[in-house]
N, C-alpha and C positions, 0 to 999 in steps of 0.2 A: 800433568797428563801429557802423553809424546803424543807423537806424530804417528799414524799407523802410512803403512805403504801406499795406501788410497789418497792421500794428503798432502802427495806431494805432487810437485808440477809436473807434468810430461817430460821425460827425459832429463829428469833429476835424480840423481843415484840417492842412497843414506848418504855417503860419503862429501855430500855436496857439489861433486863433480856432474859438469853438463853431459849428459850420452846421447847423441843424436842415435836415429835406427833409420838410414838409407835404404835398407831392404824392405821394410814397414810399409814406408813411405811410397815405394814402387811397385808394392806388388797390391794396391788399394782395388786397380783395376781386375786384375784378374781375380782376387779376391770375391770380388761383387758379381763376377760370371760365375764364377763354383758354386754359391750359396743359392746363385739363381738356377742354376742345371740342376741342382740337387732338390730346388724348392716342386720346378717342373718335372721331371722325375717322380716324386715323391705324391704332388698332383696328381699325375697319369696316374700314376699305381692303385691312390685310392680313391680315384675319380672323382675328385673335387677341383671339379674347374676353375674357380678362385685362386685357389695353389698353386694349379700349373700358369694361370696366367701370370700372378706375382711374381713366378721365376723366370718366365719369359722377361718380363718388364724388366726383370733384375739382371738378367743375360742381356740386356740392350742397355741397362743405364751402365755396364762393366764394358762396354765398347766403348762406349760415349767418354769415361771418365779415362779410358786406359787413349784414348785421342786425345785427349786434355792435359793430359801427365804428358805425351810427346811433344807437345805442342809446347808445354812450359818447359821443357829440358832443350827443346832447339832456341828457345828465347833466351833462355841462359845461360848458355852457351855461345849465342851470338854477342851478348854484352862482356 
């Protein structure tokens, strides 16, 4: 039985070569704001308050996380 593409570790090619993804990795933050404006938006639209709260929350934990990603790039950067 092989290995299907799911089975393999995070940034492991077939080839067995390691692939980091630095873009992935950096755009986590903003990531987590689009999903949440789009949840809030989406919300609004069909007035389900739950919704637009979730993409609020999710638009504030995309600030928070996109502060935390600067804050570990100036740390290592300092070492």
């Amino acid at each position: 039985m092989s290995n299907g593409p799911n089975d393999r570790p995070d940034g492991i090619a077939a080839d067995g070569a390691d692939h980091k993804h630095p873009i992935a990795d950096s755009i986590t933050g903003l990531g987590q704001k689009i999903i949440g404006g789009i949840e809030e938006i989406g919300g609004i639209l069909t007035g389900d308050p739950v919704t637009a709260a979730e993409g609020e929350f999710n638009l504030e934990v995309g600030d928070v996380r996109e502060e935390i990603e600067e804050d570990l790039e100036e740390s290592r950067s300092d070492d």
